[in-house]
C-alpha positions in Angstrom: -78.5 -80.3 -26.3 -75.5 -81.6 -28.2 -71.9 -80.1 -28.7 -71.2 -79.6 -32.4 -67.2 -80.8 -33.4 -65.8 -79.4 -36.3 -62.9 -81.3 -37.1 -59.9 -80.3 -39.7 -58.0 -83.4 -40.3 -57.9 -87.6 -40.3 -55.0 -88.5 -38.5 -56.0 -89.2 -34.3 -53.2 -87.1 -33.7 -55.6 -83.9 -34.5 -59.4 -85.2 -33.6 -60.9 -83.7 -30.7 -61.5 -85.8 -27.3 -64.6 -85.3 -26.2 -63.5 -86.8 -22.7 -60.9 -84.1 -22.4 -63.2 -80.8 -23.4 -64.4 -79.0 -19.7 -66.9 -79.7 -19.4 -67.0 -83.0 -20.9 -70.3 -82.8 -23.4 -73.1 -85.0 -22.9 -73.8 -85.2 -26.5 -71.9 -84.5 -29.6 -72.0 -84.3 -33.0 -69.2 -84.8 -35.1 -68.8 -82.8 -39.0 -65.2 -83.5 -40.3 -64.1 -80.9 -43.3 -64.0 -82.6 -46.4 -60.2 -82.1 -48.2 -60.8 -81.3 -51.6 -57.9 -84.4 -52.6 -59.9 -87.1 -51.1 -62.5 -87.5 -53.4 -62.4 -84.4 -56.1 -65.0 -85.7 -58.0 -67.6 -85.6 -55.1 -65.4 -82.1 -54.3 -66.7 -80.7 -57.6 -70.6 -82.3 -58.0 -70.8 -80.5 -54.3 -69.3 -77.2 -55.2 -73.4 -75.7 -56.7 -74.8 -76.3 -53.8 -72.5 -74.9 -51.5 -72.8 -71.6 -53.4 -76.4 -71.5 -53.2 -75.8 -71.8 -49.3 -73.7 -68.6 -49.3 -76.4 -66.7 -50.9 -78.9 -67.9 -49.4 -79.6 -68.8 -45.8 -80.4 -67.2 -42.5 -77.5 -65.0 -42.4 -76.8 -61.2 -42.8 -74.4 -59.7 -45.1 -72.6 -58.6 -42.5 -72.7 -62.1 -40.6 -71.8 -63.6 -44.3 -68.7 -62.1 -44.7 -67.4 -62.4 -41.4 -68.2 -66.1 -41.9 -66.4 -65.5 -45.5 -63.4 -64.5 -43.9 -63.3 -67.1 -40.7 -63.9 -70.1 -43.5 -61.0 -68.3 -45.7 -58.5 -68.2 -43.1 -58.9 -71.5 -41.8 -55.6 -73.2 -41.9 -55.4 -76.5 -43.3 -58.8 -76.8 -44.0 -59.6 -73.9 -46.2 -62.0 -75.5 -49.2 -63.2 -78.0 -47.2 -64.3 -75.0 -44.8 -65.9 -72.9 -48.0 -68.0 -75.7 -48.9 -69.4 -76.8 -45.5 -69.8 -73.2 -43.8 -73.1 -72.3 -45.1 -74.5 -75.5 -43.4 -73.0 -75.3 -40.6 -74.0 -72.1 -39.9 -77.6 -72.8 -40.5 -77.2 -75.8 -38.1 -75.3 -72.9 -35.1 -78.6 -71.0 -36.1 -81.0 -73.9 -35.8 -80.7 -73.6 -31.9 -80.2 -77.4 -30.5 -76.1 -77.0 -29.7 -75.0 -75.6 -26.5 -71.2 -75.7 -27.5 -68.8 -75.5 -30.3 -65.4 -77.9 -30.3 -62.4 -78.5 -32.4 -59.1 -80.1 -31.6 -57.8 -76.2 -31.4 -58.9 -72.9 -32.4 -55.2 -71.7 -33.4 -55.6 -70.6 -37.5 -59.3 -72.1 -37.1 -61.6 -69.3 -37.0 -64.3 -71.3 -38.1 -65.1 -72.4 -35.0 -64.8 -69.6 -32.9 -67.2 -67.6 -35.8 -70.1 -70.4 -35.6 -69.7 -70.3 -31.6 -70.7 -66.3 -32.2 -73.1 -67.2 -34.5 -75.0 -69.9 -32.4 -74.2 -67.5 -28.8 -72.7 -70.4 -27.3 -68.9 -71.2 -25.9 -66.4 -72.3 -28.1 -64.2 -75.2 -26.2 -60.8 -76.3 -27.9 -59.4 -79.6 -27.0 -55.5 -78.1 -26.8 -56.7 -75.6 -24.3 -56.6 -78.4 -21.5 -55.2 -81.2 -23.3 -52.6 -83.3 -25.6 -53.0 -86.1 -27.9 -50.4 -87.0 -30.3 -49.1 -89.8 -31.8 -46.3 -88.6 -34.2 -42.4 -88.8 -34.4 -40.8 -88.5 -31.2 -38.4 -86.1 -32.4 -41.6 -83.9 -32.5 -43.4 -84.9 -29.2 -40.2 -83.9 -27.3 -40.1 -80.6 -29.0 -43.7 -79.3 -29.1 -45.8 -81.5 -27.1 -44.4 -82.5 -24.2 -43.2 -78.9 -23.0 -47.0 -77.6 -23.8 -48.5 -80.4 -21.6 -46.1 -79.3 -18.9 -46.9 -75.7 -19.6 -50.9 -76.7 -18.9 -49.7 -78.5 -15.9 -47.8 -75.6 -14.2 -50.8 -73.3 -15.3 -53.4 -75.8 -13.3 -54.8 -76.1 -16.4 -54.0 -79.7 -17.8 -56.2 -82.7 -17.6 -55.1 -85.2 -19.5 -52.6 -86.6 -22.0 -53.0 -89.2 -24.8 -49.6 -90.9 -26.6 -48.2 -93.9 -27.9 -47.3 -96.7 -25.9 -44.5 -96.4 -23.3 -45.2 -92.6 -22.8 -46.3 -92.7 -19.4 -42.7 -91.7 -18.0 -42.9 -89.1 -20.4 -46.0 -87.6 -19.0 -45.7 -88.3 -15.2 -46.9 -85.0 -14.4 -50.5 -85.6 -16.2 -52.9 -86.4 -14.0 -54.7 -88.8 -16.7 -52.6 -89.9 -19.6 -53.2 -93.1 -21.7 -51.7 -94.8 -23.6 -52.8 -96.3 -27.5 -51.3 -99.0 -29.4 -50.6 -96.7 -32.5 -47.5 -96.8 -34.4 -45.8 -93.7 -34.6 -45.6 -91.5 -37.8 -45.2 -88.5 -39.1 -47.2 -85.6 -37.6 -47.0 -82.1 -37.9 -47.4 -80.0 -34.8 -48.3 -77.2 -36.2 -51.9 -76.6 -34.0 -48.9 -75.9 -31.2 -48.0 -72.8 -29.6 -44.3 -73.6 -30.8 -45.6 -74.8 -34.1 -45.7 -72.8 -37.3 -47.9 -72.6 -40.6 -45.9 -72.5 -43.7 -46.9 -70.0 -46.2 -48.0 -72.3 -49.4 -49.2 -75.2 -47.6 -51.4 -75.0 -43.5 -48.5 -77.6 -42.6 -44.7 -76.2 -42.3 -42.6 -79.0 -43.4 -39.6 -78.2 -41.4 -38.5 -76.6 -37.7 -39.0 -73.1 -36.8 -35.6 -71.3 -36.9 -36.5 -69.2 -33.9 -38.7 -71.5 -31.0 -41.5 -70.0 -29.4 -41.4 -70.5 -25.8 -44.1 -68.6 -24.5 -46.2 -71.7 -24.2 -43.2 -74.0 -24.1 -42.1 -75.3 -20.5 -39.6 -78.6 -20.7 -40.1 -81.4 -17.7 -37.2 -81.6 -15.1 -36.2 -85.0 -16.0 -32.8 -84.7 -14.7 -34.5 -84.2 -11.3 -37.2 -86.3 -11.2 -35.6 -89.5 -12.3 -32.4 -89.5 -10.8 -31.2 -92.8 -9.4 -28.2 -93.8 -7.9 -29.0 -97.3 -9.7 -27.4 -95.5 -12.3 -24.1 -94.2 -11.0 -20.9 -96.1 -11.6 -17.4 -95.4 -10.2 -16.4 -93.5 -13.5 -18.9 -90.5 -14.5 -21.2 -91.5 -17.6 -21.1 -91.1 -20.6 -24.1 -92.1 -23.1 -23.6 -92.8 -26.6 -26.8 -92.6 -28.9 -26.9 -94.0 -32.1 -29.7 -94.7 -34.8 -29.4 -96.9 -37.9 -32.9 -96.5 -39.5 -34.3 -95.4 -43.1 -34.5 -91.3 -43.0 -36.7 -90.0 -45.9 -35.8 -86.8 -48.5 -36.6 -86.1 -51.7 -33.2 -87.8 -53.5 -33.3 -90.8 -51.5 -34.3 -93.2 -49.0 -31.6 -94.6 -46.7 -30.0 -94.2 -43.2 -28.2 -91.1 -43.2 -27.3 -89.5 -39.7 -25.7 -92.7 -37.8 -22.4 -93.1 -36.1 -21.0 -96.0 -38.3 -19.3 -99.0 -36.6 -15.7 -97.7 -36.9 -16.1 -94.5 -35.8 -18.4 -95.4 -32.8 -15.8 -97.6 -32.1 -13.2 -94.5 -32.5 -15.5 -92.0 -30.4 -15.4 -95.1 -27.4 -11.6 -95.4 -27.2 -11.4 -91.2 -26.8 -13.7 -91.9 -23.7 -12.8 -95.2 -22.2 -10.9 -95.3 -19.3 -12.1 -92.0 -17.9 -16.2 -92.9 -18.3 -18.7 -95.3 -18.1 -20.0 -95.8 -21.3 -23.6 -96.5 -21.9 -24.3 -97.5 -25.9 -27.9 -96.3 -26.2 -28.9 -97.4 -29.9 -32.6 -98.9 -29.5 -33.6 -101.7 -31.7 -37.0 -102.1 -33.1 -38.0 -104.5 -30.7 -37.3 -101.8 -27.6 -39.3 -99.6 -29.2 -42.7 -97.7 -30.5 -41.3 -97.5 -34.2 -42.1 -95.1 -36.7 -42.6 -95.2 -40.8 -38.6 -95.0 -40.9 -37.3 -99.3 -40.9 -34.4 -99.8 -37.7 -31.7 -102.0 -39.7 -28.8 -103.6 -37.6 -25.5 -103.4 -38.9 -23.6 -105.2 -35.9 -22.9 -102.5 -34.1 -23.8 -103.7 -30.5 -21.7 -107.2 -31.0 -18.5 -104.9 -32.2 -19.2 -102.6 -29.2 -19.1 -105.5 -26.6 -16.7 -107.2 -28.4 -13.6 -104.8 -28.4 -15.1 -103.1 -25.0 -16.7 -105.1 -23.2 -17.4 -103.1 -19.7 -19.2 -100.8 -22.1 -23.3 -100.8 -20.9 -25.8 -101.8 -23.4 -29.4 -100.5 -22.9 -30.1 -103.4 -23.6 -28.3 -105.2 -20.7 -29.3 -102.5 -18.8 -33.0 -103.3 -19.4 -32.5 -106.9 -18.7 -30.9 -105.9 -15.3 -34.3 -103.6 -14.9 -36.8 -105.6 -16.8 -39.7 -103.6 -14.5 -38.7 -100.2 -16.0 -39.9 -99.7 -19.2 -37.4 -98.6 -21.7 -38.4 -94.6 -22.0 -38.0 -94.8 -18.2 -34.9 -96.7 -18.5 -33.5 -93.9 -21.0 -34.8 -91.3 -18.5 -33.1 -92.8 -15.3 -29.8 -93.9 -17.5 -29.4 -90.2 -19.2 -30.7 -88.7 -15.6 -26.9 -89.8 -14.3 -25.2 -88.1 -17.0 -23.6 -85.1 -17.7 -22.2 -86.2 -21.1 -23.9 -87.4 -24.2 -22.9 -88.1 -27.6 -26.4 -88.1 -30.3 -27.6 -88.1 -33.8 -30.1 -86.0 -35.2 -33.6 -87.3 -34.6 -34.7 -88.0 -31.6 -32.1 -89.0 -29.2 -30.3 -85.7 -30.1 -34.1 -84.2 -28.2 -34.0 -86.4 -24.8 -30.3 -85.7 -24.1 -30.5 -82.1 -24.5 -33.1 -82.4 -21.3 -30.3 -83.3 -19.1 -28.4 -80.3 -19.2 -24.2 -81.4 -19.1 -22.7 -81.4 -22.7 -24.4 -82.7 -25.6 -22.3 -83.5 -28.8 -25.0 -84.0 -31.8 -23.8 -86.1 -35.3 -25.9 -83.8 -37.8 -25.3 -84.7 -41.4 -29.0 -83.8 -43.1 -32.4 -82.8 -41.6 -34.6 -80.0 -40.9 -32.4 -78.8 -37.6 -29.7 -78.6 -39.8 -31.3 -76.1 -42.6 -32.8 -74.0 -39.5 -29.9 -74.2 -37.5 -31.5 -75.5 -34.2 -28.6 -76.8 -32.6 -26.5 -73.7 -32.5 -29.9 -71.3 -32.4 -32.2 -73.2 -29.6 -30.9 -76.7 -28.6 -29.8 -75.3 -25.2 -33.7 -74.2 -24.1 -34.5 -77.7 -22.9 -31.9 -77.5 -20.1 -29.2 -75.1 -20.5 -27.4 -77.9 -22.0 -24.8 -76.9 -24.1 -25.0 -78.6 -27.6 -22.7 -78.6 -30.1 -23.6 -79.9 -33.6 -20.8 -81.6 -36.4 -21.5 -83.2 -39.6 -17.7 -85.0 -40.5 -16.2 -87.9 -38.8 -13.1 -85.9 -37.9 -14.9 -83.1 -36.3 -17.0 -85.7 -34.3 -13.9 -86.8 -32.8 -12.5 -83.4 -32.7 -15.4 -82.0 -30.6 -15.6 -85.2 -28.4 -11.8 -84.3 -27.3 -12.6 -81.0 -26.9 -16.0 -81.4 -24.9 -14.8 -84.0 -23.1 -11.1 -83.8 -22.4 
């Protein structure tokens, strides 16, 4: 007996594990959904015979249109899904599977209607398990506080990412690690993840987070170490200089720029220890969007030089790997200064004060600092998109 896959989309990020389904099959059979785009001219030359399956075939009317309906409402993977549900329910009717998988059942009632059709289980690979290998802005967010949902529930057994993730995930009791880049993908299959109306994928953040499924890690308590205390409380400054991608343009856009990180430092030197936090593409996992160096680090160290680099930091520690450096660094502070993407995610999991540099980007149009920021920690994050009200609020937050 095999279990039959019915997958929705290419990228890893959204396959089904077979080693992660409970039970794990003995057998399977994989049928991806074709997408009309990838080839429309074998699209079209297929498009007779699939309507000969819907009037033909083993099925009822009644069974027909429920399968109408299931195929119709299948997000993401709608035509692809009209044209291949005939003959996949003829294979659910042919008797040889004993299960039905997919990556998750969540707008996907395709699956759950050929499980019903074949009287077998219908197993979803988000149901125990994570696997995504997408922006990290997006991991921290959606994925991250699922997988720690699963785990609280009992429920979780294991966790896929890209490389140095393990810190991330310390609570999985299985999680690997695959040398693939990072790059854009959605999370929409996620409890916190929604479907836009046009298109299956939502190309922006949800305005009001769904936390029903949603439980953030305690970093703050799990990696605190006194390695990373210092006579002065901390203070960690993260920056970004890498290509951000809208419609009018391609070019770093939400950055603190050398003179005004270097104005932000002199309103906290002298009463913190300052940690510089800005990665460079060799620390690492880097996405579709290019790291460029502007000098920023060498201005930094020259005109302060008790500031902390990461990067010295990490040669002090070269046996923590740099997420669990960030984790144990940031795990020491109360005080963080961030720029959307990312690093604006991780320090709002460490409760303490969080002042985000927010020029352009999807929290921005939805308003996530102001409207759900604080549900990673109780952190309280305030958002500014000027140079003068950067250094206004840093005053302000931090006397």
């Amino acid at each position: 007996m095999t279990t039959l896959i019915v997958e929705r989309f290419a990228q890893p990020s959204r396959r089904c594990d077979p080693q992660t389904l409970v039970p794990v099959p003995a057998a399977v059979d994989v049928h991806t959904l074709p997408h009309p785009r990838t080839d429309p001219a074998a699209y079209l030359r297929s498009i007779p015979r699939a309507l000969a399956g819907w009037v033909g075939g083993p099925l009822t009317m009644r069974e027909r249109r429920a399968l109408l309906r299931a195929c119709w409402a299948s997000g993401g993977a709608r035509w692809g899904a009209m044209r291949d549900g005939p003959a996949l329910a003829r294979r659910a009717r042919a008797g040889d599977i004993d299960a039905v998988a997919c990556y998750s059942t969540k707008d996907f009632p395709l699956a759950p209607a050929l499980a019903a059709l074949a009287h077998v289980r219908c197993d979803a690979m988000l149901d125990h398990a994570t696997q995504y290998f997408g922006e990290f802005a997006f991991e921290l967010l959606s994925v991250v506080p699922y997988a720690y949902w699963l785990h609280g529930r009992g429920e979780l057994v294991a966790t896929a990412a890209c490389a140095d993730t393990r810190a991330l995930y310390y609570f999985s009791p299985r999680h690997e690690e695959r040398d693939i880049p990072r790059r854009y993908v959605p999370i929409t299959e996620y409890p916190s993840g929604e479907a836009g109306r046009r298109h299956y994928d939502r190309f922006a953040f949800p305005r009001h987070l769904d936390t029903r499924q949603w439980a953030p890690p305690p970093y703050a308590t799990v990696y605190a170490d006194p390695r990373f205390r210092w006579a002065l409380p901390t203070c960690v400054i993260c920056n970004k200089h890498s290509e951000e991608h809208y419609r009018s343009h391609r070019e770093p856009t939400n950055f603190i720029d050398v003179e005004t990180l270097l104005a932000v430092i002199r309103r906290l030197h002298g009463r913190y220890q300052v940690v510089y936090n800005r990665p460079r593409a060799a620390d690492i996992v880097n996405d579709h969007q290019a790291i460029h160096e502007t000098g920023d680090i060498q201005a930094v160290k020259a005109e302060f030089p008790d500031v902390l680099t990461i990067q010295e930091l990490h040669a002090r520690y070269p046996e923590l790997t740099f997420n669990e450096l960030q984790l144990r660094v940031f795990a020491g502070s109360r005080a963080f200064v961030s720029v959307l993407g990312g690093s604006s995610y991780l320090a709002s999991y460490f409760g303490g004060r969080n002042v985000v540099y927010a020029k352009r980007g999807w929290e921005v149009d939805c308003d996530a600092y102001a409207g759900w920021f604080d549900r990673f920690s109780g952190a309280r994050v305030v958002a500014v998109s000027t140079r003068p009200a950067l250094l206004d609020a840093i005053a302000r937050e931090f006397g």
